[in-house]
C-alpha positions as CSV (number, residue, x, y, z in Angstrom):
1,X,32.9,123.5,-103.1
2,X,29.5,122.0,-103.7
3,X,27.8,122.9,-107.0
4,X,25.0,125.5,-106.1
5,X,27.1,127.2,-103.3
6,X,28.0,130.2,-103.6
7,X,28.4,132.3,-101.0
8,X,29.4,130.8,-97.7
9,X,30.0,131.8,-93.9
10,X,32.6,130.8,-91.7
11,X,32.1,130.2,-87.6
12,X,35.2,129.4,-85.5
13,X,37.0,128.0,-88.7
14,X,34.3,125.5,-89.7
15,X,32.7,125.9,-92.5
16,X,29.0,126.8,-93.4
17,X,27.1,124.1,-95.5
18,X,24.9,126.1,-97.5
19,X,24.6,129.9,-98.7
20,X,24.9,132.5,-96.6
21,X,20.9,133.7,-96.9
22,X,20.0,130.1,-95.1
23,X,21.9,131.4,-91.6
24,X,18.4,131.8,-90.0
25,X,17.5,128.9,-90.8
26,X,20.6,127.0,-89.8
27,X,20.4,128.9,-86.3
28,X,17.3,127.6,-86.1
29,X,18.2,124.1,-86.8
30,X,21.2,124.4,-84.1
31,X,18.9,126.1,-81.7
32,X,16.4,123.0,-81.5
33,X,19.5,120.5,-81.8
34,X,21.1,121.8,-78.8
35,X,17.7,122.1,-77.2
36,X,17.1,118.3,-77.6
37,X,20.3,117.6,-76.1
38,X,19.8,119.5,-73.1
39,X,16.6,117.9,-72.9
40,X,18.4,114.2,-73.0
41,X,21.5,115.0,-70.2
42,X,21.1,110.6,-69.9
43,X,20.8,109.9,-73.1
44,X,22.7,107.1,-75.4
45,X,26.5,107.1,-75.1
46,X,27.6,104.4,-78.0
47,X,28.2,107.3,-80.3
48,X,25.8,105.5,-83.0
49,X,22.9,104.8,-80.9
50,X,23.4,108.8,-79.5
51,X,23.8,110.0,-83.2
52,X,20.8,108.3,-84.4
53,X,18.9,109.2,-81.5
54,X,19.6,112.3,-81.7
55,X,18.8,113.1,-84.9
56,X,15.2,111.0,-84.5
57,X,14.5,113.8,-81.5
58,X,15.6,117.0,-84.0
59,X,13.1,115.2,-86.6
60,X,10.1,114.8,-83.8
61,X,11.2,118.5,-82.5
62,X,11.1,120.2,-86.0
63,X,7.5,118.5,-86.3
64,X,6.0,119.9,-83.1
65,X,7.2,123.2,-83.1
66,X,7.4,124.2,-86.8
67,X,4.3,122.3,-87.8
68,X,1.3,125.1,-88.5
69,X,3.5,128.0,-87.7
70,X,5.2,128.2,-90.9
71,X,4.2,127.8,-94.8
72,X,3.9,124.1,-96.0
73,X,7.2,125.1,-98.3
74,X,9.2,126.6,-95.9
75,X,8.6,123.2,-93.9
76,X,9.5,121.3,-97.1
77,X,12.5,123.2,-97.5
78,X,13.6,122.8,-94.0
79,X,13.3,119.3,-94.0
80,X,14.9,118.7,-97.2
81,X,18.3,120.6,-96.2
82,X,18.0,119.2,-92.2
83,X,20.3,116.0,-93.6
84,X,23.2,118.6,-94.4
85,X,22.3,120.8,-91.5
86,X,22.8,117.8,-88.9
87,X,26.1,117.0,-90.7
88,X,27.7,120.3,-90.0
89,X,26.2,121.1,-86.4
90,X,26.2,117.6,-85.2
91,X,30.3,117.4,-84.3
92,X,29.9,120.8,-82.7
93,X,27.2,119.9,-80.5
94,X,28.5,119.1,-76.7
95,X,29.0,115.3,-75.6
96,X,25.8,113.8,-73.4
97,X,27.0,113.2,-70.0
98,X,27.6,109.8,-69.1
99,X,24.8,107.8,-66.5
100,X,25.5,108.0,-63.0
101,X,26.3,104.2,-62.0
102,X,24.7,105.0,-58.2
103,X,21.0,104.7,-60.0
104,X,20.2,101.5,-60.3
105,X,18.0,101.7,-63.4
106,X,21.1,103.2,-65.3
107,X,23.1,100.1,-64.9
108,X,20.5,97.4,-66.4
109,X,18.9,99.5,-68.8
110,X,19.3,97.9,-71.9
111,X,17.4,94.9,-71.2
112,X,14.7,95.0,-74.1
113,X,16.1,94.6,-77.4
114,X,15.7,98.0,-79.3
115,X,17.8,100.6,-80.9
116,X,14.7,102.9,-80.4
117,X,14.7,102.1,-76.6
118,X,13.2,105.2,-74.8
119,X,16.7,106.3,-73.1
120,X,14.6,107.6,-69.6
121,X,13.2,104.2,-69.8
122,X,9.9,102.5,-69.8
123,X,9.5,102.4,-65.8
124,X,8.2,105.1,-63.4
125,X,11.0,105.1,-61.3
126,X,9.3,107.4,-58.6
127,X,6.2,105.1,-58.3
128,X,8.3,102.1,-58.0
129,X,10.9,103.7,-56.0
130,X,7.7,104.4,-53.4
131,X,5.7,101.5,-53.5
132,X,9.2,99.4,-52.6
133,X,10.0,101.7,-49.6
134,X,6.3,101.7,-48.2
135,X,4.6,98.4,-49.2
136,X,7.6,96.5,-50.1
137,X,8.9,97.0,-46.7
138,X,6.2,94.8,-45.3
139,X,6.9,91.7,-47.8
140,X,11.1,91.8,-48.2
141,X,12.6,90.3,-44.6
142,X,14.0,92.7,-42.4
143,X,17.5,91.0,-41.8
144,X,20.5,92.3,-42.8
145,X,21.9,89.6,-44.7
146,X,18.8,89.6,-46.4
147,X,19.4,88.3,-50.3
148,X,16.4,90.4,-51.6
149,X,16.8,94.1,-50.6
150,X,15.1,97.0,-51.9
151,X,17.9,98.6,-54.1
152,X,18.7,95.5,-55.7
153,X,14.5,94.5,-56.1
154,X,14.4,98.4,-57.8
155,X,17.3,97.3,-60.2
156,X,15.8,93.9,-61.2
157,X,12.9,95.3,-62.1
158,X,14.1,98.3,-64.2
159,X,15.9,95.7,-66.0
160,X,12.8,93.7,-66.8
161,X,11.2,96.8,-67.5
162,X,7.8,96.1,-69.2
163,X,9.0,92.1,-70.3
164,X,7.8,89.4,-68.7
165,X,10.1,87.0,-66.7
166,X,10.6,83.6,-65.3
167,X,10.5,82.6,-61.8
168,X,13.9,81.3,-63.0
169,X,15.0,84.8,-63.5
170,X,14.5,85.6,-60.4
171,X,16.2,83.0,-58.2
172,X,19.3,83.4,-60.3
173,X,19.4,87.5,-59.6
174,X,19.3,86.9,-56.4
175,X,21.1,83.5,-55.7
176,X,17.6,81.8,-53.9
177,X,16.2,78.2,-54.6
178,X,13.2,78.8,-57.1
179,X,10.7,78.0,-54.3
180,X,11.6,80.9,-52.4
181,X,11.4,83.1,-55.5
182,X,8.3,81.8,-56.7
183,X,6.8,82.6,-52.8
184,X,8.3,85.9,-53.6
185,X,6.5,86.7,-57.0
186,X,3.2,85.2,-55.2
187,X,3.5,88.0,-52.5
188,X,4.4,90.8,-55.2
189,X,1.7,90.0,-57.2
190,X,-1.0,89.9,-54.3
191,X,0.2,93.2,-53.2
192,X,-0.2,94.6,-56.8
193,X,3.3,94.9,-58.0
194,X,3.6,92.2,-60.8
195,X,0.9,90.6,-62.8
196,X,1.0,87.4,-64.0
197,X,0.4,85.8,-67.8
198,X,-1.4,82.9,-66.6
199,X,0.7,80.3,-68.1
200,X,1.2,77.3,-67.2
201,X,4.1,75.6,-65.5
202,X,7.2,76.1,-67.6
203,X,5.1,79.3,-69.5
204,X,4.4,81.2,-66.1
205,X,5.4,84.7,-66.7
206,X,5.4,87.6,-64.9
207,X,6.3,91.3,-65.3
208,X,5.6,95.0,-63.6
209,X,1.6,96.3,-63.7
210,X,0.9,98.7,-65.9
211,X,0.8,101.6,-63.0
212,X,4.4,101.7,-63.1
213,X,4.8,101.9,-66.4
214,X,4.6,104.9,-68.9
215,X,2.7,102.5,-71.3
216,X,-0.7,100.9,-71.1
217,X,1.2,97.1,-72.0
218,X,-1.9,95.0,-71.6
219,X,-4.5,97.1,-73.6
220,X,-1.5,97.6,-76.5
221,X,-1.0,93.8,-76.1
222,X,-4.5,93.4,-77.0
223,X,-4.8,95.9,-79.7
224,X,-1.8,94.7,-81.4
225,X,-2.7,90.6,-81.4
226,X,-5.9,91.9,-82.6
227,X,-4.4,94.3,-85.7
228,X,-1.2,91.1,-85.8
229,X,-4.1,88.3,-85.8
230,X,-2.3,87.1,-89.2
231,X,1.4,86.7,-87.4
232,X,2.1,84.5,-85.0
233,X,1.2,84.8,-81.1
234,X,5.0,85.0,-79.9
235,X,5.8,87.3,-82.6
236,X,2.9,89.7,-82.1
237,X,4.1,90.0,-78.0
238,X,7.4,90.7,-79.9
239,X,5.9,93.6,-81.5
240,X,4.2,94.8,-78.3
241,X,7.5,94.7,-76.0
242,X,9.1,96.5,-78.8
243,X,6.8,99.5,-78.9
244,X,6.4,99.8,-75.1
245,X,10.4,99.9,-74.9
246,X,9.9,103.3,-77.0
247,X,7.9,104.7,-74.2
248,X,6.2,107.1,-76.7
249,X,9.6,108.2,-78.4
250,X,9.4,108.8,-82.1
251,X,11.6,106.1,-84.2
252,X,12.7,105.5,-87.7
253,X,10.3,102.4,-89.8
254,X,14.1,100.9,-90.9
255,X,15.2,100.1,-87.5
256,X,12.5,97.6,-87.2
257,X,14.7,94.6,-85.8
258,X,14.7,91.7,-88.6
259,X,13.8,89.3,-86.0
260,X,10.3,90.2,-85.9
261,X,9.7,90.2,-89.7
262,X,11.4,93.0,-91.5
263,X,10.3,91.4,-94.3
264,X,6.5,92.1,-93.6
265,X,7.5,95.4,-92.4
266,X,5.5,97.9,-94.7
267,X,2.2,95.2,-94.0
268,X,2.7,95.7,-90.3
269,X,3.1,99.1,-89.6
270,X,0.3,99.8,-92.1
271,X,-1.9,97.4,-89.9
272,X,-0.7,99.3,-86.5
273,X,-1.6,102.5,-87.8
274,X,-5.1,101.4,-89.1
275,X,-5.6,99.7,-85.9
276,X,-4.6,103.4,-83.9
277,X,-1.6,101.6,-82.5
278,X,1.3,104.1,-84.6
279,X,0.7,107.5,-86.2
280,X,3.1,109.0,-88.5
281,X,5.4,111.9,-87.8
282,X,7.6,112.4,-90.5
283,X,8.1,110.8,-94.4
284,X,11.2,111.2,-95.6
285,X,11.6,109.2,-99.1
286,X,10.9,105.4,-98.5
287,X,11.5,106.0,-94.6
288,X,9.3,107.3,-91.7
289,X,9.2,108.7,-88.3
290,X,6.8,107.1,-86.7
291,X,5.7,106.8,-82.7
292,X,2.9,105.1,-80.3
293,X,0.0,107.0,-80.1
294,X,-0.7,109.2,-77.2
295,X,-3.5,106.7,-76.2
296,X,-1.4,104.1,-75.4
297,X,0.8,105.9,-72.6
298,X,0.1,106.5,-68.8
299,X,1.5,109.6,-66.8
300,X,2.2,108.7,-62.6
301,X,-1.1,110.3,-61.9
302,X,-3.4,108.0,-63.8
C-alpha cells in the first residue's frame, strides 16, 4: 500500500489507485481516455508511440473540456493525480485497431521524422484522392502498363506528405529515367498539384500545395525563418516540416528531436510562441504540451 491510501476499491480484481472518494474523478479520467481512443481507431501501433500518444490526447482532452467548467483547484488536482490515473486505466483500455494495408496512405505514413506525427496524417486524402481521379486523369497515360497510375501517384505523395522531394525521388518510385519524371513534376505543377522551391539544379524541390494539406506550409515556413532568423536556413525548414507533420496535434516540448537543436530548445519554442507560431496547452513541471496555433491550419473547404 502507498502511504496516504487508505481506503481503496476494487473493479474486476484490479486494484484502485487512490481513495475511494476520488471514484468520480477516476470515472471521469477513464471516460475521456476511452473517448480519445475511440476517437483514434488508426492510431499508433508501436506500443510506445500509442502510449505516449495516447496520453498527449487525454492531456489536450482534459484541457478543452475541463478548462472553465470547473474551479482552478479541482483542475490542479486533476492534473496532478492524471500520471497515476493513466497508469491504472491505461492496461485496461482496448488495443487500437491495426491500419488497413488497402489505403495507400496507411502504408507510407511515417515518412516525416516525428514521434508527434499527426497519426490521420498531414494530407487531405479526399482532395487529393479527387483531384487525381478528375485532373490527374488528363496528365497520367492511359495505357495499361502504365508505370505512373493513380493509386500508386496517391501513395507517393502521402508519403511525401508536406516535404519537399527530388526529381530523383520520383524516378526511383516509379522505375522511369529522371527526364520523364521531371516532365512529370513540370505537368503536376502547371496543373496545380505540386509547387516548386525554386532551386536550382541539384536543390530543385518540390512538394504538395498547400490546398491539400491540413497546414498552411508556406506562410508557417515564413513565419518560422522569420522567428528562427538566428538558426540556420536548413534547420529552420527542419523546424517547419516538423510542426506541419503534427497537423495541429498537441505534443510534449521533450520530444523535440536532438537533430534540430535540443540544446536551444527552451530559446526556440519561446521564439515560436512569441512569433504566434505555438501556444501552450498544458505545464507540467519542466515539461509542456504544446501545439500549432489554429492559424496555421487549413480545413478542405478553404
Amino acid at each position: 500500500m502507498e502511504p496516504g491510501d487508505q481506503t481503496r476499491g476494487w473493479s474486476g480484481g484490479h486494484r484502485w489507485p487512490g481513495p475511494a472518494d476520488e471514484k468520480l474523478e477516476r470515472a471521469m479520467v477513464g471516460g475521456l481516455m476511452l473517448e480519445v481512443i475511440l476517437e483514434e481507431p488508426a492510431g499508433p501501433i508501436d506500443p510506445q508511440i500509442r502510449r505516449r500518444h495516447i496520453k498527449s490526447k487525454l492531456n489536450y482532452s482534459m484541457v478543452t473540456h475541463l478548462a472553465g467548467r470547473v474551479t482552478l483547484d479541482r483542475f490542479r488536482h486533476l492534473m496532478h493525480h492524471l500520471e497515476q490515473w493513466f497508469q491504472f486505466y491505461y492496461p485496461l483500455m482496448p488495443p487500437l485497431a491495426a491500419p488497413e494495408v488497402q489505403q495507400p496512405c496507411q502504408r507510407g505514413r511515417a515518412r516525416p521524422a516525428a514521434a508527434v506525427t499527426s497519426p490521420r496524417g498531414v494530407v487531405h486524402l479526399d482532395l487529393l484522392h479527387q483531384w487525381l481521379a478528375n485532373t490527374g486523369g488528363d496528365i497520367l497515360p492511359r495505357r495499361p502498363q502504365r508505370k505512373i497510375q493513380p493509386d500508386r501517384l496517391e501513395e507517393f505523395l502521402c508519403r511525401t506528405q508536406s516535404s519537399w522531394f527530388r526529381v530523383k525521388d520520383l524516378a526511383r518510385a516509379f522505375d522511369i529515367d529522371r527526364k520523364t519524371a521531371w516532365e512529370y513534376l513540370q505537368k503536376f505543377q502547371d496543373a496545380g498539384l505540386l509547387v516548386h522551391n525554386r532551386g536550382r539544379s541539384a536543390a530543385v524541390r518540390y512538394r504538395l500545395v498547400d490546398r491539400f494539406l491540413k497546414v498552411q506550409v508556406a506562410a508557417l515556413q515564413r513565419q518560422v525563418a522569420q522567428a528562427l532568423a538566428g538558426l540556420p536556413r536548413a534547420q529552420a525548414e527542419q523546424v517547419t516540416e516538423w510542426l506541419a507533420a503534427t497537423a495541429g496535434e498537441p505534443f510534449w516540448e521533450d520530444g523535440w528531436p536532438a537533430r534540430m537543436g535540443s540544446g536551444r530548445r527552451e530559446e526556440i519554442f519561446s521564439s515560436l510562441k512569441a512569433a504566434q507560431v505555438l501556444e501552450t496547452l498544458l505545464q507540467s513541471g519542466q515539461n509542456q504540451l504544446l501545439r500549432l496555433q489554429g492559424r496555421w491550419l487549413r480545413s478542405p473547404e478553404e
